[in-house]
C-alpha positions as CSV (number, residue, x, y, z in Angstrom):
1,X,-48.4,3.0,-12.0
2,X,-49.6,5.9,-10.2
3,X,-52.3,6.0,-7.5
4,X,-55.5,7.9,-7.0
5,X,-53.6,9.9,-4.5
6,X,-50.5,10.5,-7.0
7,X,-53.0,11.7,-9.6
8,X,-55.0,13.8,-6.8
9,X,-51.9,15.8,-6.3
10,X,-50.2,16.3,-9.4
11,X,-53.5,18.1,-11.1
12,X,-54.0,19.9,-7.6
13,X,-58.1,21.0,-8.5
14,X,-57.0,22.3,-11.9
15,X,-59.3,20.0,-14.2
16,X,-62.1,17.9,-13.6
17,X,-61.1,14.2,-12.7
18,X,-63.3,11.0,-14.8
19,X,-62.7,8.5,-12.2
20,X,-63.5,5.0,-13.7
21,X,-64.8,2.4,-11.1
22,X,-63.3,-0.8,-13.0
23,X,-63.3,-3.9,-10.1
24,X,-65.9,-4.6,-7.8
25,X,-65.7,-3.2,-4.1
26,X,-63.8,0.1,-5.5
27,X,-66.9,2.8,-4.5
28,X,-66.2,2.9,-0.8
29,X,-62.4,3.1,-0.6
30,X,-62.3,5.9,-3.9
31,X,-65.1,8.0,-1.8
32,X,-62.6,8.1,0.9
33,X,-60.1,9.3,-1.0
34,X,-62.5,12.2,-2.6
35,X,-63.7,13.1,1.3
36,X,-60.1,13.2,2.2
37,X,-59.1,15.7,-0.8
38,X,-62.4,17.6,-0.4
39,X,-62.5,18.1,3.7
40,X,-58.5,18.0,4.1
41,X,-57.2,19.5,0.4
42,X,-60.3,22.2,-0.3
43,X,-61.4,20.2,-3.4
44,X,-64.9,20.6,-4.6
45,X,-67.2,17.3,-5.6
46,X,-67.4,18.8,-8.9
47,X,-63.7,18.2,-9.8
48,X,-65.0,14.4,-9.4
49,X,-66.6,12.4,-12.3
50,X,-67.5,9.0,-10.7
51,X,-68.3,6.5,-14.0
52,X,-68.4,2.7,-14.5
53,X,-69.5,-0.2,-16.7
54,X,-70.6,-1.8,-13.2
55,X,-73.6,-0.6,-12.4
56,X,-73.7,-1.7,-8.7
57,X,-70.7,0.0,-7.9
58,X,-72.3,3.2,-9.2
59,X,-75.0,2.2,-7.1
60,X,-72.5,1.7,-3.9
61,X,-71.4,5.1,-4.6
62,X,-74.5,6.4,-4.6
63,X,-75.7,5.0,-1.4
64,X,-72.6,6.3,-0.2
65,X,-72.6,9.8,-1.6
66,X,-74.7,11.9,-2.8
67,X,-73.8,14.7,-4.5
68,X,-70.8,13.3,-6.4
69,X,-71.2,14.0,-10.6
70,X,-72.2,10.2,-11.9
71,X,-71.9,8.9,-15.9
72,X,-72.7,5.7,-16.7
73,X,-70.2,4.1,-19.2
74,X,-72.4,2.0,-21.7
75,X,-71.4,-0.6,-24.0
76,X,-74.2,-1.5,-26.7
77,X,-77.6,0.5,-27.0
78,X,-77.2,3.9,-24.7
79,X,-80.4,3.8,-24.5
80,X,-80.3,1.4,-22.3
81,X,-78.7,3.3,-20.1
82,X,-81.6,5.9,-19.6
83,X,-82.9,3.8,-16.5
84,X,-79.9,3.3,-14.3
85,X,-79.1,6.8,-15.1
86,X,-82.5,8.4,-14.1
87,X,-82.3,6.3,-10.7
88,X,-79.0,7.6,-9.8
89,X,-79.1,11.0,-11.0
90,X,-76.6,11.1,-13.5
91,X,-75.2,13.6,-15.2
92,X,-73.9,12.0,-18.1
93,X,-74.3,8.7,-20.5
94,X,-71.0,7.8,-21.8
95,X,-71.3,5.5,-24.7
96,X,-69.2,3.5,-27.3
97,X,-68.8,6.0,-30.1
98,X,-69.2,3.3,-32.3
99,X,-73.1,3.1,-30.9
100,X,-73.9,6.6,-31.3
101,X,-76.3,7.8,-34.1
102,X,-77.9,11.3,-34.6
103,X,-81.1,10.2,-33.1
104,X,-80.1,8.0,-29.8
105,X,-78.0,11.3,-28.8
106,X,-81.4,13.5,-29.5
107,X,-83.3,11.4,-27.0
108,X,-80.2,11.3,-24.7
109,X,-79.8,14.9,-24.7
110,X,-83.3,15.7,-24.5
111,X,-83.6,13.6,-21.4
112,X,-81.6,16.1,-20.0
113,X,-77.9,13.6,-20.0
114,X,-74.4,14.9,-21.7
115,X,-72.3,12.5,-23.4
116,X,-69.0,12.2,-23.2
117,X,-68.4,8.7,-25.7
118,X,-65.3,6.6,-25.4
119,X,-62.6,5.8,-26.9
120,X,-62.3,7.7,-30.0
121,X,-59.0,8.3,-31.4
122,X,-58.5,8.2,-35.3
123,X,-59.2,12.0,-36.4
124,X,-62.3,11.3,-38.9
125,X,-64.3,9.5,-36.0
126,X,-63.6,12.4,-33.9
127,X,-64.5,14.9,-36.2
128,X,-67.7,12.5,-37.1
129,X,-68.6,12.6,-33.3
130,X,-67.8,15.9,-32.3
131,X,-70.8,16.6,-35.3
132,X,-73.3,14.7,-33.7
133,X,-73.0,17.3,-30.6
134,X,-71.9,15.6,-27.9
135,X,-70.5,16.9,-24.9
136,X,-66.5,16.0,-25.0
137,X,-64.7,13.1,-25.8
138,X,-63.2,10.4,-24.0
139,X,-59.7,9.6,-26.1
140,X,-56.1,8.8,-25.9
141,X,-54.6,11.4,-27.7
142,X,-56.3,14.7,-26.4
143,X,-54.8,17.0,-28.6
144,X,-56.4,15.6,-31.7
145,X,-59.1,17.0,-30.0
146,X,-59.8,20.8,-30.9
């Protein structure tokens, strides 16, 4: 399994990186990592994508740093989102695709959030989502994706 760091240098700044907080106590040592790559490597915070289904540690990483993108990963309503993502300045909900209708993405995009949902994969559900206008898609097989 590779790390952070092994990930880090094979895309070398070329595409954005989603980084996915998934255990607790993971926002200091990964903001480390991104000062490291930004101060020592000449990467820009914007290659970074911090997102998490625990909210405290997007909270911690917050606290921590400021300026790094945020997107809160939702399950359920992503409306319920709107809060936590206000407080930390977000820049993106990222909801269950399978909780995504026409209107909840109106009022998320109109309170100023992209939204990049997860995991869609079969070809119909990407092609249903990708009408809804969302931002990108999260999904295991990319090049379904046009």
């Amino acid at each position: 399994i590779p790390t952070l760091q092994d990930v880090l240098n094979l895309i070398d700044k070329k595409v954005q990186l989603n980084i996915e907080l998934k255990g607790s106590n993971t926002a200091d040592r990964v903001n480390f990592i991104m000062n490291y790559y930004i101060k020592e490597k000449g990467w820009s915070i914007d290659k970074f994508l911090i997102s998490s289904f625990k909210w405290d540690e997007l909270q911690t990483m917050r606290k921590l740093n400021s300026k790094v993108p945020i997107a809160i990963l939702v399950g359920g309503d992503p409306l319920q989102a709107l809060d936590i993502a206000k407080e930390l300045g977000a820049v993106a909900i990222n909801p269950s695709y399978k909780d995504l209708t026409l209107e909840n993405t109106h009022e998320i995009k109109n309170a100023g959030y992209k939204i990049y949902p997860w995991t869609v994969n079969k070809p119909e559900d990407i092609k249903k989502i990708a009408q809804l206008g969302v931002d990108g898609i999260i999904t295991n097989f990319p090049e379904r994706v046009n």
